[in-house]
C-alpha positions as a Python dict, from the first residue, in 0.01 Angstrom:
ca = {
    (1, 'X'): (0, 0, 0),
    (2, 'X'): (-61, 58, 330),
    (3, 'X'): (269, 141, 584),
    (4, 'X'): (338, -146, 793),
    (5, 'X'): (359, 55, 1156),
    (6, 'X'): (448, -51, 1504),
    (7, 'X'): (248, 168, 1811),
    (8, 'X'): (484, 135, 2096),
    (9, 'X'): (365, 233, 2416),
    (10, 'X'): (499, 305, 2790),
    (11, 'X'): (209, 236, 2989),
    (12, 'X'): (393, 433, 3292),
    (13, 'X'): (518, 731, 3108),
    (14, 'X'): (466, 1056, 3208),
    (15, 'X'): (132, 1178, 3355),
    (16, 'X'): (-113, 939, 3207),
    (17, 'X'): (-193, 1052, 2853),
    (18, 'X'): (-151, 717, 2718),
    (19, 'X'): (-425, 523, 2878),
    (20, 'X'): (-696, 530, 2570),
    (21, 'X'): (-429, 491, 2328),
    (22, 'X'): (-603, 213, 2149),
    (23, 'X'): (-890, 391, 2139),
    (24, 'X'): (-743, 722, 1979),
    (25, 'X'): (-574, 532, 1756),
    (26, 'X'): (-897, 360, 1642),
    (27, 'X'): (-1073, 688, 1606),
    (28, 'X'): (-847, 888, 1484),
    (29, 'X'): (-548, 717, 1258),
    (30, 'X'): (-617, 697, 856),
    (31, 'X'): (-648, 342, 822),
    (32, 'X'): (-644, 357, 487),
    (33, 'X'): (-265, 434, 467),
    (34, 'X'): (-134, 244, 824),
    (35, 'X'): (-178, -129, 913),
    (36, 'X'): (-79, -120, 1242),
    (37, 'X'): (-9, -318, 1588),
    (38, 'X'): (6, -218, 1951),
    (39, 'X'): (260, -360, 2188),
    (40, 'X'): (327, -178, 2559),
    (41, 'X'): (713, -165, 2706),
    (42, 'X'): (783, -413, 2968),
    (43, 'X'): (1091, -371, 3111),
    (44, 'X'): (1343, 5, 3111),
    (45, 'X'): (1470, -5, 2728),
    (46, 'X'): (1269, -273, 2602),
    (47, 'X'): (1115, 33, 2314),
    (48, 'X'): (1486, -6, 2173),
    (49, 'X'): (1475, -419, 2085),
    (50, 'X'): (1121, -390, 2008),
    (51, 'X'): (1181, -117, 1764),
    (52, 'X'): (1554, -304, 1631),
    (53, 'X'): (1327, -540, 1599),
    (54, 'X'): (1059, -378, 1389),
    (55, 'X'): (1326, -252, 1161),
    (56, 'X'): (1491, -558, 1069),
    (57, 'X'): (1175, -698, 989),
    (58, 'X'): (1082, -446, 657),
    (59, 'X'): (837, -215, 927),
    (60, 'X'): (765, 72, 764),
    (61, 'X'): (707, 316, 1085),
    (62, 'X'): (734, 314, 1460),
    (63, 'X'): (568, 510, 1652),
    (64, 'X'): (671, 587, 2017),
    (65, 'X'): (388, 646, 2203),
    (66, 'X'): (520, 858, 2540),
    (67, 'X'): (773, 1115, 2642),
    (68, 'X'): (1077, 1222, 2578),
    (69, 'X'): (1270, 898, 2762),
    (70, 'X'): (1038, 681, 2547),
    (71, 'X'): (1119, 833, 2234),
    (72, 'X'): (1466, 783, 2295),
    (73, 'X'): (1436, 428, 2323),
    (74, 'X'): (1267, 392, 2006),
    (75, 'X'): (1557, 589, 1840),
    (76, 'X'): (1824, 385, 1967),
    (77, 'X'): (1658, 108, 1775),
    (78, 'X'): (1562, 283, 1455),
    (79, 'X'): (1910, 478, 1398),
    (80, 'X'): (2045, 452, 1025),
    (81, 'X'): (1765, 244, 916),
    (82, 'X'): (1472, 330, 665),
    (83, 'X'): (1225, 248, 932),
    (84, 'X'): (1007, 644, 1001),
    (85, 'X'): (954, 714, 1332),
    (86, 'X'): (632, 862, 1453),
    (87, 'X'): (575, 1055, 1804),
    (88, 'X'): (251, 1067, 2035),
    (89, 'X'): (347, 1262, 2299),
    (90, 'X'): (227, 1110, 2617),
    (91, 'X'): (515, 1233, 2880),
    (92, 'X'): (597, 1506, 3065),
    (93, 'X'): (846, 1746, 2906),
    (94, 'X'): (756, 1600, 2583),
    (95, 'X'): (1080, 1872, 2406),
    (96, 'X'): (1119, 1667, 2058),
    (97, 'X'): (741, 1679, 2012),
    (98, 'X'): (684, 2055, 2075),
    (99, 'X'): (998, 2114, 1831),
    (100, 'X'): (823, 1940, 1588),
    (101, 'X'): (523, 2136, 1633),
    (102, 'X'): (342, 1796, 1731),
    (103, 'X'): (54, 1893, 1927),
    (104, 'X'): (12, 1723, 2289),
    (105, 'X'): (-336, 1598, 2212),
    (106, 'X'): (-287, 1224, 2123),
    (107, 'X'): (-582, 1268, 1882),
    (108, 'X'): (-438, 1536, 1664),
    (109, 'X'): (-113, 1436, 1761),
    (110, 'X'): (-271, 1073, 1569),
    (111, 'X'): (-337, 1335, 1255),
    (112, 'X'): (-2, 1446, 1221),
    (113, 'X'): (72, 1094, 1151),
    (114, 'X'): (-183, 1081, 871),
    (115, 'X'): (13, 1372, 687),
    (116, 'X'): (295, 1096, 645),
    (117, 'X'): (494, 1429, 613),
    (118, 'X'): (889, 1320, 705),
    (119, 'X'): (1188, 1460, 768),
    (120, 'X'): (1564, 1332, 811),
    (121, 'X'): (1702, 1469, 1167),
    (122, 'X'): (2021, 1457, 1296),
    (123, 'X'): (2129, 1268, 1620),
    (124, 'X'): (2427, 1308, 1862),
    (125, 'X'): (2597, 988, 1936),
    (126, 'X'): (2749, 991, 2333),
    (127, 'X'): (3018, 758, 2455),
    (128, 'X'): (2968, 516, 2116),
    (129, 'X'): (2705, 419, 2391),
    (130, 'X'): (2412, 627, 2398),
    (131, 'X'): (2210, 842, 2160),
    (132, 'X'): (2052, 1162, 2187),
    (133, 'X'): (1805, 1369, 1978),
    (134, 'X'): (1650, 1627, 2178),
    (135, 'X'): (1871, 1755, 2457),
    (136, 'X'): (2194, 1602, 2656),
    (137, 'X'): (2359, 1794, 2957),
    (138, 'X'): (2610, 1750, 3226),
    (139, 'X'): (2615, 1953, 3593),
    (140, 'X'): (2274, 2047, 3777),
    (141, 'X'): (2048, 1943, 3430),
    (142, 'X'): (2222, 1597, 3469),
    (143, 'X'): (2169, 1626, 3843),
    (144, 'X'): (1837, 1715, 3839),
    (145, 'X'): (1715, 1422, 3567),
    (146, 'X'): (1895, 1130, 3791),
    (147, 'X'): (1667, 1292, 4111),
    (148, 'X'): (1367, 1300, 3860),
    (149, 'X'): (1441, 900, 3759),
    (150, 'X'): (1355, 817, 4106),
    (151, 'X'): (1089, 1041, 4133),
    (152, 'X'): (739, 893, 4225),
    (153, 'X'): (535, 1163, 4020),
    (154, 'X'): (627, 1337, 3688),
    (155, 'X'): (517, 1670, 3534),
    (156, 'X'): (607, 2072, 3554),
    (157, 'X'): (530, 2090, 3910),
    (158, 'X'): (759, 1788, 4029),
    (159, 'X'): (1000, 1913, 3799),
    (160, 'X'): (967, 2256, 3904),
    (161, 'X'): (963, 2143, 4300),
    (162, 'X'): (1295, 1993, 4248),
    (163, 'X'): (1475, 2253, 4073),
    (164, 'X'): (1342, 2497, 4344),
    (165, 'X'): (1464, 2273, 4636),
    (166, 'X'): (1835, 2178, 4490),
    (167, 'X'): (1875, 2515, 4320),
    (168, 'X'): (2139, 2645, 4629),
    (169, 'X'): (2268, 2314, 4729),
    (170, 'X'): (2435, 2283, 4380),
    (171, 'X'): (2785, 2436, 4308),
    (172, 'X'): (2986, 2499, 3981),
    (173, 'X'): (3216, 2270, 3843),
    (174, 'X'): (3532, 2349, 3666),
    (175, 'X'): (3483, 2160, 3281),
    (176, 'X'): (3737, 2117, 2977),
    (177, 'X'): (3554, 2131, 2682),
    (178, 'X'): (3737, 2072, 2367),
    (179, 'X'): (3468, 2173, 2080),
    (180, 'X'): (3581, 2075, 1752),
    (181, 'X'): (3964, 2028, 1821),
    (182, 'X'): (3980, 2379, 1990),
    (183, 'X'): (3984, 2356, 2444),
    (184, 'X'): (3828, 2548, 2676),
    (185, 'X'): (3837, 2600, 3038),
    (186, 'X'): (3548, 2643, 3191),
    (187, 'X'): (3358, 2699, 3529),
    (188, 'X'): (2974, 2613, 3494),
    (189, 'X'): (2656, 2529, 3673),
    (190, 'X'): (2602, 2304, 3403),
    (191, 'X'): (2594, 2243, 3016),
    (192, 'X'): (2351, 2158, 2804),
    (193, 'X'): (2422, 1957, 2467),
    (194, 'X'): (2170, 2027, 2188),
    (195, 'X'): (1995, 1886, 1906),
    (196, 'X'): (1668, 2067, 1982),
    (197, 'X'): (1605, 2384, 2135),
    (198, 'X'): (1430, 2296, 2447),
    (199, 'X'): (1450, 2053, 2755),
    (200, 'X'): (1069, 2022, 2754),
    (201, 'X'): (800, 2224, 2904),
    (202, 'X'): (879, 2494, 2625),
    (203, 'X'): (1198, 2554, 2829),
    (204, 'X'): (1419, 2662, 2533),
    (205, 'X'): (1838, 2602, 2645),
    (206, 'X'): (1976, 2662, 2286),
    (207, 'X'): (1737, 2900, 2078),
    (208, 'X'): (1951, 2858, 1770),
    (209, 'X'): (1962, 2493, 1761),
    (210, 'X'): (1780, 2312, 1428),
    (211, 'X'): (1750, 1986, 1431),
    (212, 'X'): (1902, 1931, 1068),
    (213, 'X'): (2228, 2153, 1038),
    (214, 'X'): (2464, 1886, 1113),
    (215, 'X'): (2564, 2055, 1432),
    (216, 'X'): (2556, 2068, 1846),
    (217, 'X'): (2421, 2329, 2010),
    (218, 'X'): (2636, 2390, 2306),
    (219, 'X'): (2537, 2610, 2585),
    (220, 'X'): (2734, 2708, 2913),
    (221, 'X'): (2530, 2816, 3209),
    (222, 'X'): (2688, 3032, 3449),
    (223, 'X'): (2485, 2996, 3836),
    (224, 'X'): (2237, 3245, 3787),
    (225, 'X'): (2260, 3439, 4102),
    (226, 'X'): (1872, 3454, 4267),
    (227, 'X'): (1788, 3829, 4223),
    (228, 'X'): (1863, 3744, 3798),
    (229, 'X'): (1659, 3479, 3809),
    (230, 'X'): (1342, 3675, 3722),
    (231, 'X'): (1501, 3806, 3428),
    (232, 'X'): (1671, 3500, 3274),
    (233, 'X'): (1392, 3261, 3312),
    (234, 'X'): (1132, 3452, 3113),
    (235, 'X'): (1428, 3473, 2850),
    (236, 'X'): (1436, 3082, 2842),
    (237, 'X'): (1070, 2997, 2771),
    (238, 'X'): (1084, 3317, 2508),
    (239, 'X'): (1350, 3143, 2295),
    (240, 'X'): (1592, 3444, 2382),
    (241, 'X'): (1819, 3247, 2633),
    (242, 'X'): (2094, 3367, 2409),
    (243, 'X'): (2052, 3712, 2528),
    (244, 'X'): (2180, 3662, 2870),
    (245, 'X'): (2480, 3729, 3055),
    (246, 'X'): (2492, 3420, 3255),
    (247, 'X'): (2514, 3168, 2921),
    (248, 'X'): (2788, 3146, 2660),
    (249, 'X'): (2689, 2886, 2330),
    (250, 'X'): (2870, 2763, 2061),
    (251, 'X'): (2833, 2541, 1792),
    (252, 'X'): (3047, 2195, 1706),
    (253, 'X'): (3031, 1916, 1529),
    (254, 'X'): (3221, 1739, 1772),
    (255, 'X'): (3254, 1809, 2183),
    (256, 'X'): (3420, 1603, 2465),
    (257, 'X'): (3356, 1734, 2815),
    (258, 'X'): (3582, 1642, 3081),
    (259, 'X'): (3558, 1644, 3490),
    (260, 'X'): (3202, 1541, 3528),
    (261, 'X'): (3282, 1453, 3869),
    (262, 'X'): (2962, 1290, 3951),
    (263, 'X'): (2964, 1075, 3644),
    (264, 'X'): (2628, 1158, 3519),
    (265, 'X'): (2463, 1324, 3211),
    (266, 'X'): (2094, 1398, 3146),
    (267, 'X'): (2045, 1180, 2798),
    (268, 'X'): (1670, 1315, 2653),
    (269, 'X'): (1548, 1349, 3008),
    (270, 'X'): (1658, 1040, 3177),
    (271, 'X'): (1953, 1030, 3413),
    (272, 'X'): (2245, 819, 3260),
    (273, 'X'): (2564, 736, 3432),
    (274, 'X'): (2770, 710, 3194),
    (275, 'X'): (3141, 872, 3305),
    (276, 'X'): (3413, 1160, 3378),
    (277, 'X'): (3433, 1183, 3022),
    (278, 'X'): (3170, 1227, 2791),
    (279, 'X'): (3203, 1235, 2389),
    (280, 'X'): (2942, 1404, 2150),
    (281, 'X'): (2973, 1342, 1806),
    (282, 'X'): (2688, 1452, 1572),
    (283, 'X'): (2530, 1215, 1291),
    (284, 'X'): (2374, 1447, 1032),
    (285, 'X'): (2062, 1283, 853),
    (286, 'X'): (2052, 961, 1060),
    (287, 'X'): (1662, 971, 1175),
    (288, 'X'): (1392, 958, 994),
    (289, 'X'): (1050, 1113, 1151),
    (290, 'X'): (702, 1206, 1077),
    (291, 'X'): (675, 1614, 1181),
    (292, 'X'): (399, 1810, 1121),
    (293, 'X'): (292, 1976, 835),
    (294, 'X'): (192, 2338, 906),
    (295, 'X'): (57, 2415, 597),
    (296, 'X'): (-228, 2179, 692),
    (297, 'X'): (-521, 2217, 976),
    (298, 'X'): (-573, 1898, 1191),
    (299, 'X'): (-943, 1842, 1301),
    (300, 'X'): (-967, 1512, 1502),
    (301, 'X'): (-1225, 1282, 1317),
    (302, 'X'): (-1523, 1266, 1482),
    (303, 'X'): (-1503, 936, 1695),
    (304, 'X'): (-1866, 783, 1500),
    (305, 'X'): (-1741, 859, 1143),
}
């Protein structure tokens, strides 16, 4: 029987990807094992009540066509439920999807979906409000995601433009972090909160995360004074952040930050105020997704067969 699948698109996410969706889906899905509609986003969260939606009605997948942000939304609706998730990474940082090993072609990225391989993943539930499954963070990552939410163009270079232009104006904050009952004082630039191991853009903040061991990845980043920074950014998009000086990391299944002064946290890319306080609490199991399967070689289907 054929999977009864919702395509969920942002038509304004990320750098444009997601124009010919219809198309690539045409060409490229297995129709043979997915009956599927298309609907596009109308309004900011509207992927979460479409894909509540979809789930309460028996739909057997949803797939979130878009980045990080729009993946999110479809999450928030699908939580808990035996609806699978699918990903066609259409956005900018697009972290979840390169964890996965989903390529950032739509086309094979359409294959992957035909392997109907799954996977349970955790997710990390913020405030009783918000959930995340790629990366949260508090301090300049949280800083720089609210600047990026009113940016007018996406992508590394915006990202990279902004990072290079706040990068002095932004000072330490003192946090207490109390990770799994036990408190810590600490002074940071900021901290990221992890279910994956990157931000996006193959910029991995916590190299030990896995996105199925019932745990946060917690890791505290010292300022990184501007004569290291040559040295400790190559070790972030190696997957050896750990090996620096400037970042301390733990592991929790429970955190609660306190003195975000400024109120917000970066929730999967997307600038959230949400409070002084902010509680992480991590829900092992809780999403189910279609990942790649790497024993397999995708080969888009030629678009006349």
């Amino acid at each position: 029987m054929r999977k009864k699948t919702l395509v969920i698109v942002n038509p304004v996410s990320g750098i444009g990807r997601q124009k010919r969706i219809e198309t690539i889906l045409k060409d490229n899905l297995n129709h043979d094992l997915f009956d599927y509609s298309v609907c596009y986003t109308e309004h900011i969260h509207h992927g979460t009540d479409l894909a509540r939606n979809a789930a309460e009605k028996g739909f057997d997948c949803v797939i979130a066509v878009g980045g990080d942000g729009s993946v999110n939304d479809v999450v928030q609706g699908l939580k808990d439920t035996d609806t699978r998730m699918g990903i066609i990474p259409c956005g900018s940082g697009n972290g979840l999807a390169r964890t996965l090993k989903i390529p950032l072609q739509p086309s094979l990225a359409v294959r992957v979906l035909n392997q109907q391989h799954e996977q349970s993943i955790d997710s990390i539930v913020v405030n009783d409000s918000h959930i995340v499954v790629n990366v949260a963070g508090v301090g300049f990552d949280a800083y720089i995601a609210r600047l990026m939410k009113a940016a007018k163009t996406r992508g590394l270079a915006a990202y990279t433009n902004l990072i290079v232009r706040e990068y002095t104006r932004y000072k330490n904050s003192d946090y207490t972090l109390t990770i799994d009952g036990k408190t810590y004082l600490r002074n940071a630039w900021f901290i990221a909160v992890a279910n994956s191991r990157q931000f996006g853009f193959n910029l991995a903040v916590a190299p030990k995360a896995k996105l199925d061991d019932g745990l946060i990845d917690i890791s505290i980043i010292d300022k990184v004074p501007l004569d290291h920074v040559a040295i400790t950014a190559p070790l972030a998009f190696m997957n050896h952040l750990d090996l620096s000086q400037h970042v301390e990391m733990f592991k929790a299944k429970e955190l609660l930050i306190e003195g975000n002064l400024d109120k917000w946290v970066n929730i999967d890319g997307e600038g959230e105020n949400i409070g002084k306080s902010i509680h992480f609490v991590n829900h092992p199991n809780s999403v189910k997704i279609y990942s790649r399967d790497m024993k397999q070689i995708l080969v888009a289907r030629p678009k006349n067969n």
